[in-house]
C-alpha positions in Angstrom: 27.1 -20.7 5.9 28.6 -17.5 5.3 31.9 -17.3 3.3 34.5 -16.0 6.0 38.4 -16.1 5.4 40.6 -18.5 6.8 43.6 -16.9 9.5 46.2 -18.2 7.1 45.1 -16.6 3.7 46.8 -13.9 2.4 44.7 -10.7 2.0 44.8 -7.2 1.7 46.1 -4.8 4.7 43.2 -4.2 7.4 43.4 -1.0 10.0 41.4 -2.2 13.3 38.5 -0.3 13.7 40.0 1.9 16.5 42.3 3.8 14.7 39.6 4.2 11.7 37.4 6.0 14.1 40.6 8.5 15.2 41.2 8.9 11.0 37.8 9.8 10.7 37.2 11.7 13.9 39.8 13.8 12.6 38.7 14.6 9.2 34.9 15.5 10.3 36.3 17.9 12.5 38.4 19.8 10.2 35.3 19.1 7.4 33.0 20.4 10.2 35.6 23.7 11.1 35.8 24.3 7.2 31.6 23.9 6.5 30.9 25.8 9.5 33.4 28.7 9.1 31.5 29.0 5.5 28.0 28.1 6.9 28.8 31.7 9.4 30.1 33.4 6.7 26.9 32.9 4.6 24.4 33.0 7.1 26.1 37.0 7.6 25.8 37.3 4.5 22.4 36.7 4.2 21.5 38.4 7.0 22.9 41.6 6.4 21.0 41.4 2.9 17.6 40.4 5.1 18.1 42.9 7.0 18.3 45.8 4.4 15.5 44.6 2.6 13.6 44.8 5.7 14.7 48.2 5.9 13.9 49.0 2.3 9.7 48.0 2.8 10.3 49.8 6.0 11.3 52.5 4.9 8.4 52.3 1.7 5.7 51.7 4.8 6.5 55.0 6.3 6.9 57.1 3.3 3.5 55.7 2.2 1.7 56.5 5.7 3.3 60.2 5.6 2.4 60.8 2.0 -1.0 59.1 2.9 -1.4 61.9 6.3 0.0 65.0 4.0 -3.1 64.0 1.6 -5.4 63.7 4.3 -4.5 67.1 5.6 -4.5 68.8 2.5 -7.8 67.4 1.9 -8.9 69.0 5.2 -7.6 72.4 4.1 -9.3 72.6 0.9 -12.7 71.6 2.1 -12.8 73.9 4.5 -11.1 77.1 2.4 -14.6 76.4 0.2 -17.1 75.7 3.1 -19.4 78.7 3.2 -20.5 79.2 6.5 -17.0 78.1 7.5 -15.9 81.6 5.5 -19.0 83.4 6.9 -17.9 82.9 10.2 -14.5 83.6 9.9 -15.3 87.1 8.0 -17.2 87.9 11.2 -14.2 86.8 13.6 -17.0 84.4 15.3 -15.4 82.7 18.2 -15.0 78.8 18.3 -15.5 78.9 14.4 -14.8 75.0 14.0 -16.9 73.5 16.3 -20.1 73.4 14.1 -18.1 72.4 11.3 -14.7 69.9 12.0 -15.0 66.8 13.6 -11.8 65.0 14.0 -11.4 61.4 13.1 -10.7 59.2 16.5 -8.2 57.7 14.5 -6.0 61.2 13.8 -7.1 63.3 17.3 -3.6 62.2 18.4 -1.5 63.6 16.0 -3.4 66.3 13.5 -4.1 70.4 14.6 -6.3 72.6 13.2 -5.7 76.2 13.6 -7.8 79.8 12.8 -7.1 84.0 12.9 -9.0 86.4 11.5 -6.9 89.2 9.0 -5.6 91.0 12.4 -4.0 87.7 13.3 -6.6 86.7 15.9 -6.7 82.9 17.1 -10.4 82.1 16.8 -10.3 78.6 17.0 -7.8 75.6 17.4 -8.7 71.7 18.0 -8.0 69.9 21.1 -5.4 67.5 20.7 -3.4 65.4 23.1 0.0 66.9 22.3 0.6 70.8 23.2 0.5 72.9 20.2 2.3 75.9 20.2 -0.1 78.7 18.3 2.3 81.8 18.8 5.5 80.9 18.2 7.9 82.9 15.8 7.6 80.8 13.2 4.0 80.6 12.8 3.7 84.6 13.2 5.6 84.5 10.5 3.7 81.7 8.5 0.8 84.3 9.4 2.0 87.4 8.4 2.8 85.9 4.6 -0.5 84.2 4.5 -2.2 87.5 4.6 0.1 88.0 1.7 -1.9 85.4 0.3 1.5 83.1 0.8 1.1 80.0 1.8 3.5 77.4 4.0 4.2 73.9 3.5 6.9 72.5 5.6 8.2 69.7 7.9 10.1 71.4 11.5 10.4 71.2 14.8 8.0 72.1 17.5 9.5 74.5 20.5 9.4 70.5 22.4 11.9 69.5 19.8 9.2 67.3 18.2 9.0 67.1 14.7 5.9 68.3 13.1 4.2 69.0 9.1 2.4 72.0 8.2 0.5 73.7 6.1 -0.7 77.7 6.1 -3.3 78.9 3.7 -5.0 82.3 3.9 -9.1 82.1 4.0 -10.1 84.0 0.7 -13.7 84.9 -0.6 -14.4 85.0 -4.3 -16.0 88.5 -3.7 -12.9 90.5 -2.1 -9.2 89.7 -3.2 -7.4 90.6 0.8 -7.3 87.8 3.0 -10.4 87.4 5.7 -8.1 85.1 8.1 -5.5 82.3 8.2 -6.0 78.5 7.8 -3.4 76.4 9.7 -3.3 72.5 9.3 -0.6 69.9 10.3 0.3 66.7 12.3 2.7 65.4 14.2 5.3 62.7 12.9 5.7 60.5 15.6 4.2 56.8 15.9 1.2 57.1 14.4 2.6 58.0 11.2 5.8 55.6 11.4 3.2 52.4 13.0 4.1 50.5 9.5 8.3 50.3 10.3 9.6 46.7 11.4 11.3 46.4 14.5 14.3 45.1 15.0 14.5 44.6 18.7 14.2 48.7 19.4 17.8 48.7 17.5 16.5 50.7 14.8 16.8 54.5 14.3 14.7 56.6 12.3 15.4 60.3 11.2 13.9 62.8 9.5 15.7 65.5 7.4 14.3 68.6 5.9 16.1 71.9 4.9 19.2 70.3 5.0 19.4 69.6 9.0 18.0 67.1 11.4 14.9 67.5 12.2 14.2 64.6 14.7 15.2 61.4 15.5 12.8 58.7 16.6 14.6 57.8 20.4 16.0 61.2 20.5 16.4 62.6 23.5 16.2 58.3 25.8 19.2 56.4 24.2 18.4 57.5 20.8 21.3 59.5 18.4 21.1 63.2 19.6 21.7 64.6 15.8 18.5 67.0 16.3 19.2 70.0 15.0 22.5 69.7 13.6 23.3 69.5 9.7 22.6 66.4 8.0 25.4 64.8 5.8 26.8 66.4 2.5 25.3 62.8 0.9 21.7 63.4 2.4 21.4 66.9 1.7 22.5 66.5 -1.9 20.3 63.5 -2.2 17.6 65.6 -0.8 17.8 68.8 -3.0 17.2 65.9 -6.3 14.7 63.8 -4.6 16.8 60.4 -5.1 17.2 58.1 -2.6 21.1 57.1 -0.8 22.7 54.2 -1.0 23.1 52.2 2.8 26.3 54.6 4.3 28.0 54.4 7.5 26.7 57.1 9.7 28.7 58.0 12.9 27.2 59.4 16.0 27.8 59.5 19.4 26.6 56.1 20.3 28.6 54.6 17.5 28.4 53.8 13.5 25.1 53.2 12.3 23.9 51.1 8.5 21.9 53.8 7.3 19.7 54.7 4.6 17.5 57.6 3.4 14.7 58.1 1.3 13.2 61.2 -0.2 9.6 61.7 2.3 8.2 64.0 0.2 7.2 64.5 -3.0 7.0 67.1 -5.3 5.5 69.7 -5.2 6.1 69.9 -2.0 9.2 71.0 -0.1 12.3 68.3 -0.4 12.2 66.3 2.5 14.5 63.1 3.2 13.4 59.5 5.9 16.0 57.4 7.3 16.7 54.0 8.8 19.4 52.3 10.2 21.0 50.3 12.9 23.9 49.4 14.6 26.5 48.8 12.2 28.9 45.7 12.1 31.4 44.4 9.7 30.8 40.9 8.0 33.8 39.5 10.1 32.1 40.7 13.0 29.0 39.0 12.3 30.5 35.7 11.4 32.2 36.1 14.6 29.7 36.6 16.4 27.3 33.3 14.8 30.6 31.2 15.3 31.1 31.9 18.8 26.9 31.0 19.1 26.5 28.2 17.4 29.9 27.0 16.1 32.2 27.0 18.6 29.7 25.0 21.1 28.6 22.9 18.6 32.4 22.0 18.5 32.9 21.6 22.1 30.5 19.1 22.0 31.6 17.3 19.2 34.7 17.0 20.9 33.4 15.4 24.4 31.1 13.1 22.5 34.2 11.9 20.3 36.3 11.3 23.3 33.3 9.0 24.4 33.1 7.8 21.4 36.8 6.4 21.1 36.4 5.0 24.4 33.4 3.0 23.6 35.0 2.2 20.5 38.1 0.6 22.1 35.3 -1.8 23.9 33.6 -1.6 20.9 36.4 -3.3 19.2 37.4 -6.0 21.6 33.9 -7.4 21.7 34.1 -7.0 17.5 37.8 -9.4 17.3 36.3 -12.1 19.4 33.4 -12.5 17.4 35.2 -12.3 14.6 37.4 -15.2 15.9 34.0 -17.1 16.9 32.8 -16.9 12.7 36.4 -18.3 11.8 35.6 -20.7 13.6 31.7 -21.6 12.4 33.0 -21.1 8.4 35.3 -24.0 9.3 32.6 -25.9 10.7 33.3 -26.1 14.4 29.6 -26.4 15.4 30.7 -27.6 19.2 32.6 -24.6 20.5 30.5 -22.0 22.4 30.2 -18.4 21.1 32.3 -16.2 23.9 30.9 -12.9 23.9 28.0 -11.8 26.7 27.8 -8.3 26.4 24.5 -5.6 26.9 24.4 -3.9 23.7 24.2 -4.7 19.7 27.5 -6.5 19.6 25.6 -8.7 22.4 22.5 -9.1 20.8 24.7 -10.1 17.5 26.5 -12.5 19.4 23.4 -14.4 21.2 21.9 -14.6 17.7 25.3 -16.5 16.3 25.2 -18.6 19.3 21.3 -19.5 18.2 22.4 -20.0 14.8 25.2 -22.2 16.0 22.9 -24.2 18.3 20.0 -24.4 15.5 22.7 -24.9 13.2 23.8 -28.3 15.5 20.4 -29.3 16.1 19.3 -29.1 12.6 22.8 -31.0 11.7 21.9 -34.0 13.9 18.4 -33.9 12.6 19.6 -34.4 8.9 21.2 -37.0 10.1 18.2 -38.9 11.6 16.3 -38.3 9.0 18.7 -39.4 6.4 19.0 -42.7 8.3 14.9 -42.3 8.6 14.7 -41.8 4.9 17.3 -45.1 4.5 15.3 -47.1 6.7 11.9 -46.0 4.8 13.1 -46.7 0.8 14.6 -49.5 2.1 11.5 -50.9 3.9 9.3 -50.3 1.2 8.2 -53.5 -1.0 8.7 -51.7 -4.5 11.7 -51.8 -6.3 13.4 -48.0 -6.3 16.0 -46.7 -8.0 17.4 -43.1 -7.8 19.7 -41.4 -10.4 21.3 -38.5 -10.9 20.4 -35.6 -13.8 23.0 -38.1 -15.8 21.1 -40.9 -15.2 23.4 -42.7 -13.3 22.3 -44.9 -10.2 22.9 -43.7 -7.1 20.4 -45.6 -4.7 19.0 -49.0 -4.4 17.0 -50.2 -2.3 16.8 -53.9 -1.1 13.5 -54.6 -3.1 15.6 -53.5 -5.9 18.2 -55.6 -5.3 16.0 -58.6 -5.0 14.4 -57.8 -8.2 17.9 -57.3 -10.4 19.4 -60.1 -8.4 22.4 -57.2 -7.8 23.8 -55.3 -4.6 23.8 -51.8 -4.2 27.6 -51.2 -4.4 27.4 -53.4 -8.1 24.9 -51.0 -9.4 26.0 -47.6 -8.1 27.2 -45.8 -11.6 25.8 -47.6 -13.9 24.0 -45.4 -16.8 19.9 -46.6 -15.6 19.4 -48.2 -19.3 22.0 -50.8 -18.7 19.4 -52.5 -16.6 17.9 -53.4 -19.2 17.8 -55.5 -23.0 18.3 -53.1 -25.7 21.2 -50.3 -26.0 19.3 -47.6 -27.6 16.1 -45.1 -28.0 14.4 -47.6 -30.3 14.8 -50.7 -28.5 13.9 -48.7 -25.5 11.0 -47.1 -26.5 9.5 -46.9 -22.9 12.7 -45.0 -21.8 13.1 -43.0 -25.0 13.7 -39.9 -22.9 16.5 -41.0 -21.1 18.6 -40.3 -24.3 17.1 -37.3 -25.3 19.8 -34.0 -24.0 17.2 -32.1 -22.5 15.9 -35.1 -20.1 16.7 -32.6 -16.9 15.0 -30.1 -17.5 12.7 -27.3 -15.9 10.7 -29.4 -13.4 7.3 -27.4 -14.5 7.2 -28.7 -18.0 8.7 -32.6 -17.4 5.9 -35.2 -17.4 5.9 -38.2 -15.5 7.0 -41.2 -18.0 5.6 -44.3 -18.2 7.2 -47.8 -19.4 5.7 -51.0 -19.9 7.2 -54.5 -20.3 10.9 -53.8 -20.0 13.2 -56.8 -20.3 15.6 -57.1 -17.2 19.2 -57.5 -19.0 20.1 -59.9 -16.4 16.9 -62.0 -16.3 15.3 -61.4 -19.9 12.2 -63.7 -18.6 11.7 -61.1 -16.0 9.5 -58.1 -17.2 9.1 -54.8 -15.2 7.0 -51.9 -15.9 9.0 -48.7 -14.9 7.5 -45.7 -13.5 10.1 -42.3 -13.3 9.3 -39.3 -11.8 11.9 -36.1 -11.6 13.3 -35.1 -8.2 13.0 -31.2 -7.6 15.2 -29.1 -5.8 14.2 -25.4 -6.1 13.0 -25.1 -9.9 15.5 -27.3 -11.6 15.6 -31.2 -11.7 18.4 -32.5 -9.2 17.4 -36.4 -10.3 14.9 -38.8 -11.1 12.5 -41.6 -8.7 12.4 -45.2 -11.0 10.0 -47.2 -9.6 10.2 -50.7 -10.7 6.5 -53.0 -10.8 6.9 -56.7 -11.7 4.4 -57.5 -14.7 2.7 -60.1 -12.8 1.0 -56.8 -10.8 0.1 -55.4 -14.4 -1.8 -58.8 -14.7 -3.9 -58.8 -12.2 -4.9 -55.8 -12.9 -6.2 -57.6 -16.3 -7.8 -60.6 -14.3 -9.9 -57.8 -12.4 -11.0 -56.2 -15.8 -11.8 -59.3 -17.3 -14.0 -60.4 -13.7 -15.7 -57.2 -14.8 -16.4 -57.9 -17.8 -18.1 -61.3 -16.8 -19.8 -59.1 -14.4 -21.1 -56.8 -17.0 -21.9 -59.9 -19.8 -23.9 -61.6 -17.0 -26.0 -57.6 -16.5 -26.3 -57.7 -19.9 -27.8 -61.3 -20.9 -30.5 -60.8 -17.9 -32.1 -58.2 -19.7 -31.6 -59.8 -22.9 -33.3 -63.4 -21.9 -36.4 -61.2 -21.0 -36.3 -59.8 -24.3 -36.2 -63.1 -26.1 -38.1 -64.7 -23.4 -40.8 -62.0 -23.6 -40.8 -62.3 -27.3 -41.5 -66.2 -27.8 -44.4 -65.6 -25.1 -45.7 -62.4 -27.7 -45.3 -64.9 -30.6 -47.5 -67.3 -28.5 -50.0 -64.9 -27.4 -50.4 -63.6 -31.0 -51.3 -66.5 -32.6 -54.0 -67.5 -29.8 -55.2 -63.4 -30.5 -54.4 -63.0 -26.8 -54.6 -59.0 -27.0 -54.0 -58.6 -23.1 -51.0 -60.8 -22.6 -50.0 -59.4 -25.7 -50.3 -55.7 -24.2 -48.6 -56.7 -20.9 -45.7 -58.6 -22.7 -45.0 -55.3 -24.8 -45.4 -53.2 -21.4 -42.3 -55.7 -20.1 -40.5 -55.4 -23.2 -40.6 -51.5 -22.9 -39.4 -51.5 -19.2 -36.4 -54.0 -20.3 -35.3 -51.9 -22.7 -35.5 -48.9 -20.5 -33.5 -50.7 -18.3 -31.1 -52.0 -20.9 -30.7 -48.3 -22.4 -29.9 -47.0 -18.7 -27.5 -50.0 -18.4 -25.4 -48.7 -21.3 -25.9 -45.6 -20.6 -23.9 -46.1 -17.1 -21.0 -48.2 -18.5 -20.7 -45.3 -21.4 -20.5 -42.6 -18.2 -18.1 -45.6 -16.4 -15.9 -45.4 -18.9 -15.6 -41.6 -19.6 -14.9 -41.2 -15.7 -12.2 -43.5 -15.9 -10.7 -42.2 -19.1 -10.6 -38.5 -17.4 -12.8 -37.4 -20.4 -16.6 -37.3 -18.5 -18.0 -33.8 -18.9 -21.5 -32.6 -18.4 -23.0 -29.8 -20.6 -25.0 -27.6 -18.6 -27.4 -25.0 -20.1 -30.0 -22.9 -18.3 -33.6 -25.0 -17.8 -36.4 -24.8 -16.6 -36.3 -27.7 -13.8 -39.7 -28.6 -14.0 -39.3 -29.7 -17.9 -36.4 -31.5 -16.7 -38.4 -33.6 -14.3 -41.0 -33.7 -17.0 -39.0 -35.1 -19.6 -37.2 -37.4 -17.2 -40.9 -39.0 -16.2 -41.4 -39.8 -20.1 -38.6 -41.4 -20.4 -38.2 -43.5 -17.5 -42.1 -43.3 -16.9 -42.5 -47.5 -18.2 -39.5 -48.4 -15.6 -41.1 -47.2 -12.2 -44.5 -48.5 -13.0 -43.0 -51.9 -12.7 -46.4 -53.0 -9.7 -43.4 -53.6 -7.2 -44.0 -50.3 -6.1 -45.8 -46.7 -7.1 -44.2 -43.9 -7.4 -45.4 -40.3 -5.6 -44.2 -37.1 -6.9 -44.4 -34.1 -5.0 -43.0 -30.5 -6.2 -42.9 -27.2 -4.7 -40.6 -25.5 -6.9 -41.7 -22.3 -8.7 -42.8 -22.3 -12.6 -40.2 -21.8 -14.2 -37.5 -22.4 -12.0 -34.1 -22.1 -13.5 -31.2 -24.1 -13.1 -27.6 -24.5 -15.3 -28.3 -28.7 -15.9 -27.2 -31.1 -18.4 -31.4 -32.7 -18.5 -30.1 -36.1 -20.1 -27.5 -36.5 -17.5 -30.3 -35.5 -14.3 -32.4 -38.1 -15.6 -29.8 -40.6 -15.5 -29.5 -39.9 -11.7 -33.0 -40.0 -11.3 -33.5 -43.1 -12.8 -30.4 -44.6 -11.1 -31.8 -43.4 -7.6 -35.2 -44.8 -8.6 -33.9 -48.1 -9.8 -32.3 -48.6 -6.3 -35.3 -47.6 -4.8 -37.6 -49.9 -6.7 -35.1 -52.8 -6.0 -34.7 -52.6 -2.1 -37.7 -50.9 -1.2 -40.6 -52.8 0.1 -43.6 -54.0 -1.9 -46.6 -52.7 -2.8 -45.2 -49.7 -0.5 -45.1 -46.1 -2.5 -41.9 -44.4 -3.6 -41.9 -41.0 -2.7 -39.8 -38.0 -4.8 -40.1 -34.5 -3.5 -38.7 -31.6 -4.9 -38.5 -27.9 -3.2 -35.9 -25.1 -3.0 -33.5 -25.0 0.0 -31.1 -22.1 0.4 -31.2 -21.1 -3.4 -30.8 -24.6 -4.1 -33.2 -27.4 -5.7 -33.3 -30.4 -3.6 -34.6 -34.0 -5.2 -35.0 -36.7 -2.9 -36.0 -39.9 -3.2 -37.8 -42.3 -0.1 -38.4 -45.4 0.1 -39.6 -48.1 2.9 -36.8 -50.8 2.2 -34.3 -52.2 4.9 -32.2 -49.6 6.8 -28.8 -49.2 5.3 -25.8 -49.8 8.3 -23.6 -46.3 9.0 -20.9 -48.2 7.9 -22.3 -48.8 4.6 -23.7 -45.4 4.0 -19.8 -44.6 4.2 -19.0 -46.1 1.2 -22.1 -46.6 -0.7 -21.4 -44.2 -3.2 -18.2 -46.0 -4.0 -18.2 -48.1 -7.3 -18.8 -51.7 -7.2 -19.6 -51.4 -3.6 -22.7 -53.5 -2.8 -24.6 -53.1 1.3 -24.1 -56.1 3.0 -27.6 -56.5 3.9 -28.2 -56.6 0.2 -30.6 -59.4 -1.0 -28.2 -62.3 -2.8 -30.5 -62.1 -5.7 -30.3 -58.6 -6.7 -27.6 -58.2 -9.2 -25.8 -55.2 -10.4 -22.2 -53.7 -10.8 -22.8 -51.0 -7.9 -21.9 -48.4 -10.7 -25.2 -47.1 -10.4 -24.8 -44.7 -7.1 -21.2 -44.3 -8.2 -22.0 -42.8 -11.2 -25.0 -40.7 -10.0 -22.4 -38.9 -7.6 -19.7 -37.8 -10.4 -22.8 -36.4 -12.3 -24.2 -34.4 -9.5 -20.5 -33.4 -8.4 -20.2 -32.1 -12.2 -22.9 -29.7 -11.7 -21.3 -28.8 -8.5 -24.3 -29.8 -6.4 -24.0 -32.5 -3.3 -25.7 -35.9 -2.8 -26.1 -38.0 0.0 -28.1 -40.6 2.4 -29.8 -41.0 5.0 -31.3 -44.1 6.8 -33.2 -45.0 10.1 -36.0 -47.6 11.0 -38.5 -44.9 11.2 -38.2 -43.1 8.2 -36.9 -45.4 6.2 -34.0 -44.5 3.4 -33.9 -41.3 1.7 -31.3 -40.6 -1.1 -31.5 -36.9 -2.2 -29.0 -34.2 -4.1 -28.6 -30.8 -4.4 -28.6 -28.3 -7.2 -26.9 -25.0 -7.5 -30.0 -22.5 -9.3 -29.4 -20.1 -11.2 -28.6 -16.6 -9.9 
């Protein structure tokens, strides 16, 4: 459980979490006043920068799409100053001069004019456009009269409408005669489609064109725009103008107030000085951080303040519900497991609660549980029949159980403490040698690398005709070794185990001297045979020499595999091979066994040549034989033995039939069990009942399967299954 604090330790000062949240309240607003006030200040900041940037490319936009309108007319007045029959016509005053030859652009019918006289100032021609152009006004009579001077214009003004227009006068020259032959006018209009590239900024914008040192126009001049028209421009924008520089942003008062302006020269040279400006509505940094804090900040604020005051009040419950479970965990670290948690409440601190309370009542059940089972695990060393002893890492006793007791003739209370060796004769590692570890320093260590010791024929110190056989095992808690499990056997267990080795060696003595009286048996009859010159009792009694000793060899041959198996050492050693040599080689050498006249043997293979499988060959044909052995012994006579082999399911399947006596479901159970021998088994067949035992850890090596199967009708069938090759 948790480490909590008791109510009467000393410890530092603590501030209940209510007046923490007022502390802190208080310094996030004044942190959130401080940030914000700054936030404002550099948000004005920035967007007073933004917004003269935006009026820089602006003002780079328009420039570009007058300059790019200028060319275009200029263009226009050159072409058609050396069109020929544009020339022709004009030199014979012919009316309507430009309709064979101009055709305005859709794009520029809204803004350019195109204007023609002859030398006695005679308009023959003019285009159509949507705006009314003014052909005879003073200022273009003039224009006129100093073209025929062969003086041309170039200038930005304003129309008799106040709207602000660029034009250009040529006179119309041949190469052939040096006086004028008429007047070429040219120009546009600088309204929207010029300025189409400026950014808006919400219609707050102003932009103004300067030429000659006054106001030509202003873009909303004349609705709510600055009505500057016509009046002199600033001494900073007509100095700037004369050298073609650009201004710096100024403040620039009109009637509808101060205004962040900048100008730009519109022209270039060669052409007449000529200045652009933008601007808009001018306010002071303090103005604008003002104006964001009153926006954002100040409601921002306003609401901080109504959801604080919530806050605390929710706090204040927040804070009762927090002291009594904290008086509910005082008392679970002092192990009050019986007292109910107090606390019902619909939110976290709620949810918290009804969790403790679960961990309290888990924390109970689980308590009472321990206690069963430790009582359970009393009642269970103490019922069992062995003699157990536990110690600790130290290898001091701490639990005996009654079989113990019996067996050291001492109670549990007279043996609790005692170092494990003094149970014993002998006080150190040599006289010990069974419990050699026990004296070693690093006896309790990591439970991953300690081995479970073994030691036989221990002298009991109290009863030195008593000898036990101890058995200790390490008790593991987590990864480290808590204690040790001493289990205690009585020799007399250790010798019957040696009376059942030494029945199976009578066992095996009497399977070996069967084979062995044939021999000699068989050889006495040869001797006889010979010295009559009996060749065909001769030839038989050599035919039942060969089988004996096939018999014999297999004999060994299972009490060698016996052993290994029991030993832990029995490995097979598989290599790829052809199956059918397998069964081949098999036949040879167990070939005198089966054709014994009790019974014949059928083979029948559907396996293809070659067919592959990762076998140990010598060790196959030692569960061939052993499976025909058994069925030459119980099977019928004079009824055939039949071995089939196919492929199954990329497997090769052997199996072996005979007609003997069906073999009980209870016995096929066990059959493959060693020594285990069918209860219907004739009396007079001998054998260990290795044979089937041993053919199974073969097959089980190659990681195949073998089994049975038995019935009145089909008699009983013992096959197995190889894995083949990929």
């Amino acid at each position: 459980m948790a480490y909590l604090p008791r109510e009467n330790r000393r410890r530092k000062k603590r501030y209940s979490i209510f007046a923490l949240v007022w502390a802190w309240l208080a310094f996030l607003t004044i942190v959130l006043l401080v940030v914000g006030l700054v936030r404002v200040i550099s948000v004005g900041k920035n967007r007073q920068d933004l917004t003269r940037s935006t009026i820089d490319r602006s003002l780079q936009l328009a420039v570009a799409s007058y300059r790019s309108q200028l060319n275009n007319a200029k263009t226009l007045l050159a072409a058609l100053l050396r069109h020929k029959t544009f020339l022709a016509q004009v030199k014979a005053s012919a009316p309507n001069v430009l309709d064979t030859i101009l055709v305005v652009p859709a794009s520029q019918d809204t803004n350019f004019f195109v204007g023609v006289w002859n030398n006695r100032q005679q308009l023959l021609a003019k285009t159509t456009v949507s705006r009314s152009f003014e052909f005879a006004s003073e200022n273009l009579s003039n224009d006129l009269t100093n073209a025929l001077k062969r003086q041309g214009t170039n200038r930005i003004e304003r129309d008799p409408s106040g709207l602000a227009r660029s034009i250009l006068v040529a006179p119309i020259v041949e190469e052939s005669s040096p006086e004028p032959i008429g007047i070429l006018v040219v120009g546009f209009y600088l309204d929207d489609a010029v300025f189409d590239q400026t950014f808006s900024f919400n219609d707050r914008q102003e932009l103004i064109v300067v030429a000659n040192g006054e106001y030509i126009s202003t873009r909303l001049d004349g609705t709510d725009g600055m009505p500057l028209a016509g009046k002199p421009a600033p001494p900073l924008v007509v100095d700037a103008e004369k050298r073609s520089v650009a201004t710096s942003f100024f403040t620039l008062t009109s009637a509808q107030g101060d205004f962040d302006f900048k100008f730009v020269p519109l022209s270039e040279r060669p052409d007449p000085p000529s200045m652009l400006g933008m601007g808009i509505p001018a306010t002071s940094l303090a103005e604008q951080a003002f104006g964001l804090f009153n926006d954002y900040v100040l409601p921002f604020f306003l609401v901080f303040v109504v959801v604080g005051a919530v806050g605390l009040v929710y706090t204040r419950d927040l804070n009762s519900g927090i002291l009594t479970l904290r008086t509910a965990m005082v008392r679970l670290s002092a192990g009050d497991l019986s007292t109910k948690i107090p606390v019902d409440r619909p939110d976290e601190i709620g949810d918290l609660a009804g969790g403790l309370e679960r961990v309290r009542q888990r924390s109970l059940s689980e308590l009472e549980a321990a206690r069963v089972e430790k009582q359970s695990y009393a009642n269970t060393i103490a019922a069992i029949p062995v003699a157990i002893i536990t110690t600790n890492s130290a290898q001091q006793i701490s639990l005996v159980n009654p079989a113990a007791e019996r067996l050291l003739k001492e109670t549990h209370q007279q043996l609790a403490g005692k170092p494990l060796v003094s149970l014993f004769l002998g006080d150190s590692a040599s006289d010990l040698s069974g419990l050699a570890w026990v004296f070693e320093p690093a006896a309790s260590g990591a439970a991953n690398t300690f081995p479970v010791h073994l030691a036989h024929h221990l002298s009991l110190r109290k009863n030195s005709l008593t000898k036990v056989d101890v058995v200790s095992s390490p008790i593991v808690i987590g990864e480290n070794i808590s204690g040790f499990v001493h289990v205690l056997l009585d020799a007399t267990t250790h010798e019957a185990e040696l009376r059942a080795k030494d029945d199976f060696m009578v066992m095996a003595s009497h399977e070996l001297r069967t084979p062995l009286a044939k021999l000699r048996a068989a050889n006495e009859l040869f001797a006889e045979a010979y010295a009559d010159k009996n060749w065909e009792q001769m030839e038989a009694l050599l035919e039942n020499n060969r089988r004996t000793i096939v018999r014999f060899q297999m004999f060994v041959e299972n009490l060698i595999v016996y052993g290994s198996v029991q030993a832990g050492r029995f490995r097979v050693r598989t290599a790829l091979t052809d199956y059918n040599k397998v069964l081949k080689d098999a036949l040879v050498e167990i070939g005198p066994f089966y054709h014994s006249g009790k019974g014949v043997v059928e083979w029948h293979s559907t396996i293809p040549t070659p067919c592959m499988v990762p076998v140990d060959a010598h060790r196959i044909g030692q569960v061939l034989f052993n499976l025909l052995s058994n069925a030459i012994k119980y099977g019928k006579a004079d009824t055939p033995i039949s071995v089939s082999v196919f492929v199954e399911n990329n497997s090769v399947v052997t199996r072996v039939v005979n007609d003997g006596p069906r073999i009980p479901p209870e016995d096929q159970a066990q059959i493959f069990n060693r020594y285990f021998r069918g209860s219907d088994a004739d009396s007079e067949e001998t054998g260990l009942g290795l044979g089937l035992a041993i053919a199974r850890d073969i097959v089980e090596q190659h990681g195949g399967e073998i089994g049975v199967e038995s019935d009145d009708e089909h008699g009983t069938c013992f096959w197995f299954r190889l894995p083949a090759a990929q």
